[in-house]
C-alpha positions as CSV (number, residue, x, y, z in Angstrom):
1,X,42.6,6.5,-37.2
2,X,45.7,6.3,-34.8
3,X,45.5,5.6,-31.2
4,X,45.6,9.3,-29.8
5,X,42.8,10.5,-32.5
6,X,41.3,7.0,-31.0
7,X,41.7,8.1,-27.0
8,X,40.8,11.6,-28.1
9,X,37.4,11.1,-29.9
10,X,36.5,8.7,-26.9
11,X,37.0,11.2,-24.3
12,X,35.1,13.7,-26.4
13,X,32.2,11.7,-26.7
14,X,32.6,10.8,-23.1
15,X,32.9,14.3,-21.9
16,X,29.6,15.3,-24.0
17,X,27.7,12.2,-22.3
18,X,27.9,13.5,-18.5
19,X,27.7,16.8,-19.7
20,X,24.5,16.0,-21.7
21,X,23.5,13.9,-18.2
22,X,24.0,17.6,-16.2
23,X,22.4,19.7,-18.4
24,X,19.0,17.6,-18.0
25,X,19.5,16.8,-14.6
26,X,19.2,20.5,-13.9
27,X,16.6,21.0,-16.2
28,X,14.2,19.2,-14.7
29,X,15.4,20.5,-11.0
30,X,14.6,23.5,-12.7
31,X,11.0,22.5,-14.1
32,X,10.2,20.4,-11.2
33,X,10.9,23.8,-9.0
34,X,9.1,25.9,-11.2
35,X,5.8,23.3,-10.9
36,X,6.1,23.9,-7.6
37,X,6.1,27.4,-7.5
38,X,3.4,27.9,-9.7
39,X,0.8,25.7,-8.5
40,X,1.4,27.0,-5.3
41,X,1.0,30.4,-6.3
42,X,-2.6,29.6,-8.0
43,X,-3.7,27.4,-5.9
44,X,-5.6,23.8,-6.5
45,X,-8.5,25.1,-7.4
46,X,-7.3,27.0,-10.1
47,X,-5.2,23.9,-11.0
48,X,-8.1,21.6,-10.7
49,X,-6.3,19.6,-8.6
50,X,-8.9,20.0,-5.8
51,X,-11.3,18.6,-7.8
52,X,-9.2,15.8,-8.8
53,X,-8.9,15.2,-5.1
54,X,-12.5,15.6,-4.6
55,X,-13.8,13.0,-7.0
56,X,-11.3,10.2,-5.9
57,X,-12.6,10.9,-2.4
58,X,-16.1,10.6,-3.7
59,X,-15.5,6.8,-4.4
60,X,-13.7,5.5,-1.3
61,X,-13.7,2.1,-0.9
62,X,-12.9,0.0,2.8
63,X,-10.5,-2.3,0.4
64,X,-8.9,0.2,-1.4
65,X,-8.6,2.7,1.5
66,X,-6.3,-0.6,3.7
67,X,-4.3,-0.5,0.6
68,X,-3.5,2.8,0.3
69,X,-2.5,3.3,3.7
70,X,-0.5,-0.2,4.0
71,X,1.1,1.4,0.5
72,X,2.1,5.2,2.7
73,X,3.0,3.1,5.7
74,X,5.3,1.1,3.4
75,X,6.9,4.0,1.9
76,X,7.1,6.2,4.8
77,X,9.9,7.9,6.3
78,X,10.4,5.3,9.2
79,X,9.4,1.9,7.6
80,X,11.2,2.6,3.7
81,X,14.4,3.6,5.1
82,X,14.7,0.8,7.8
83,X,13.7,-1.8,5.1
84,X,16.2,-0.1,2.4
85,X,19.2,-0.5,5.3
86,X,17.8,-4.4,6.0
87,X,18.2,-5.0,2.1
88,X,21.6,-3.5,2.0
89,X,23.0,-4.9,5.0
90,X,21.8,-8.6,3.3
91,X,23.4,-7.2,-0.4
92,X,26.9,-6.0,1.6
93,X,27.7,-9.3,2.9
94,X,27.9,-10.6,-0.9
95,X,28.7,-7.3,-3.0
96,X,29.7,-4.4,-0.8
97,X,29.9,-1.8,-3.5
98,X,26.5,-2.7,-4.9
99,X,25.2,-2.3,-1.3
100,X,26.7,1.1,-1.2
101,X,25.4,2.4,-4.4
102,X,22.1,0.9,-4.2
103,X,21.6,2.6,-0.3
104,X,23.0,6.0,-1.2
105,X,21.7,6.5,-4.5
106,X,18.4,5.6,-3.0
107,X,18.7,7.9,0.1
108,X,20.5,10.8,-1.9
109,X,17.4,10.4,-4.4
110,X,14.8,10.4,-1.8
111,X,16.5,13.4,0.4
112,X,17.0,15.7,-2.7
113,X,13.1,16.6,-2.5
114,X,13.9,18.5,0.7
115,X,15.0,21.6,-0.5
116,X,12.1,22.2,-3.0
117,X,9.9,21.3,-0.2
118,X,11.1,24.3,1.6
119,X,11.6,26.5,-0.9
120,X,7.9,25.9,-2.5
121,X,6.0,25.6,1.0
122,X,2.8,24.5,-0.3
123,X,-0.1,23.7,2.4
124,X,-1.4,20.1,2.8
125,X,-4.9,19.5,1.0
126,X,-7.5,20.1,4.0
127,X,-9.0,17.1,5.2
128,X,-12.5,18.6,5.3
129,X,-12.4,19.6,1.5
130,X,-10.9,15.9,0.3
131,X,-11.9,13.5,3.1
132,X,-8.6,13.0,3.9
133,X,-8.4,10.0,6.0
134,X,-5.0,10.6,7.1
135,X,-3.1,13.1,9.0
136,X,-1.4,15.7,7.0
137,X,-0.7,19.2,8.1
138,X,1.7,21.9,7.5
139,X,3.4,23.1,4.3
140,X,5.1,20.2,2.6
141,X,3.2,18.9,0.0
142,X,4.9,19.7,-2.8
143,X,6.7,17.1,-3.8
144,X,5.6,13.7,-2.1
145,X,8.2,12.1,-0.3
146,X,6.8,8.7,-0.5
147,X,6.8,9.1,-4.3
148,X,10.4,10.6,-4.2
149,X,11.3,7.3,-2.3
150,X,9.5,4.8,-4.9
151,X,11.5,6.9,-7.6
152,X,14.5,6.7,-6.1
153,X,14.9,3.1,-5.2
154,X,13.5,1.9,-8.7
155,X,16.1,4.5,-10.4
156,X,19.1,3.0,-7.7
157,X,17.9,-0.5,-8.5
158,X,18.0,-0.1,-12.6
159,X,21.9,1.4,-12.0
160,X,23.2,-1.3,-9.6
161,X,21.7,-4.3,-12.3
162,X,23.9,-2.1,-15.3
163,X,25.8,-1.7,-13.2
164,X,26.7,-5.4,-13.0
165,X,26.0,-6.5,-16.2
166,X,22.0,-7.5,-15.5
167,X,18.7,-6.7,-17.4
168,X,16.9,-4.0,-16.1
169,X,13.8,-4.3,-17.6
170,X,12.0,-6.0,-15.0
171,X,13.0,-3.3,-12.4
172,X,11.5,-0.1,-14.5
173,X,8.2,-2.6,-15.3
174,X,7.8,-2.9,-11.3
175,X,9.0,0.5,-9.9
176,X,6.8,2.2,-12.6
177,X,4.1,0.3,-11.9
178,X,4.4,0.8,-8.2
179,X,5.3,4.2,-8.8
180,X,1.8,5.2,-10.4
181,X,0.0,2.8,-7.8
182,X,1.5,4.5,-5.0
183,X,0.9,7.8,-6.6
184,X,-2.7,7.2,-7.2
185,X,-2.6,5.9,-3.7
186,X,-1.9,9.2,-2.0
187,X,-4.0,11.3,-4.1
188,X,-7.0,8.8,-2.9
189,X,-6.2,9.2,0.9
190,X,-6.2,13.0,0.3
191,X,-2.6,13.6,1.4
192,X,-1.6,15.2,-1.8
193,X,-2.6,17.2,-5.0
194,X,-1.9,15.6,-8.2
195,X,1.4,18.1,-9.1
196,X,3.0,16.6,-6.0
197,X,3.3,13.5,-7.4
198,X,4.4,14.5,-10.7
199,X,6.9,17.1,-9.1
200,X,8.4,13.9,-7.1
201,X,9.1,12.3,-10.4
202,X,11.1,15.1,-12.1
203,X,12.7,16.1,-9.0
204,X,14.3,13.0,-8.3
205,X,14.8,11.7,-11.8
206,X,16.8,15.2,-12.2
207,X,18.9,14.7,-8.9
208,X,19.7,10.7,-10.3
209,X,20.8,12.4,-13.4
210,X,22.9,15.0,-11.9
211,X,24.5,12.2,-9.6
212,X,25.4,10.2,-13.0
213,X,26.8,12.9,-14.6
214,X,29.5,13.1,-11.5
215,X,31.4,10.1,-13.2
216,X,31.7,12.8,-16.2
217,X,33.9,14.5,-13.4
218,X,35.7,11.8,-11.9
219,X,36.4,9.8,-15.3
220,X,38.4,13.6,-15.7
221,X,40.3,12.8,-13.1
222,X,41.1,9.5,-12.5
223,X,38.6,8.5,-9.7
224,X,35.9,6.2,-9.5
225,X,32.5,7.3,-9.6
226,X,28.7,5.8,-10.3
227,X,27.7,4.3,-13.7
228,X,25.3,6.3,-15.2
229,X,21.7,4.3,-15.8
């Protein structure tokens, strides 16, 4: 094979790779919209979800409860970011670009739920039906942005250790595991229905993939761009 037939079959299989990246990055925007949409429009009792909620709240525990709420106050929109910007600003005075990715993948992750909890609108489970033992009101359930956060910072994590040459198994064994902990977490405090979670999951995993598949772009024209995962 000459050089050019060489360059030419690279590109190709290049071009197909972020464009395979897209395509399922807006697939699961897609699905992760339409999950949304249609357990709002039934309803978690048609879902079952109420009942999922209603049998976790049957076996609260003193323990368990501290836990969960240390885990939402942990991954809540106040104490998550600040300790995401205290972990980059440590990274950035060693490796300034891993610093970057790491904080805006994560934050560009974590922010791409917004949308979908706008468009979708679904209403808070009601305290009085779960036992909720927080305070959540209003119409942004669907997805969880505590999940969207644990998501996004275990899928930011995984791309800065390729990024630099580093295994990444350890980071999907803990931000899964937290993950589904923290998930379970907030289905047990009654703060969200069990598609909220999920729909965190696909939404973000979707908006990673769509942010990977931007290096599809700039390879095309000369710039530099994220390393896909």
């Amino acid at each position: 094979m000459s050089t050019v037939q060489l360059i030419r079959t690279t590109t190709s299989r290049a071009s197909l790779r972020w464009r395979s990246l897209a395509m399922w990055g807006v697939l699961l925007e897609l699905a992760g919209l339409t999950l949304g949409l249609i357990v709002t429009s039934d309803g978690p009792v048609a879902t079952g979800e109420l009942g999922v909620d209603q049998a976790l709240a049957g076996r609260h525990e003193a323990v368990l409860l501290w836990l969960a709420q240390a885990l939402g106050l942990l991954f809540g929109p106040v104490v998550a970011p600040a300790l995401l910007l205290l972990g980059c600003l440590v990274i950035y005075r060693r490796d300034r670009h891993t610093a970057i990715v790491l904080g805006a993948v994560t934050v560009l992750g974590w922010l791409s739920v917004g949308a979908t909890k706008l468009l979708v609108a679904r209403p808070r489970p009601v305290a009085s039906q779960v036992a909720a033992v927080v305070t959540e009101t209003g119409h942004d359930s669907y997805p969880s942005g505590h999940v969207a956060f644990a998501v996004a910072l275990t899928l930011a994590t995984v791309l800065v250790l390729r990024m630099n040459g580093r295994t990444s198994g350890w980071a999907w064994i803990v931000g899964v595991a937290t993950t589904v902990v923290l998930a379970a977490s907030r289905l047990y405090i009654g703060a969200h229905y069990f598609a909220d979670v999920v729909g965190a999951v696909v939404l973000v995993t979707g908006a990673v993939l769509l942010m990977a598949a931007t290096r599809w772009w700039a390879d095309r024209h000369g710039r530099t761009a994220l390393p896909v995962l």
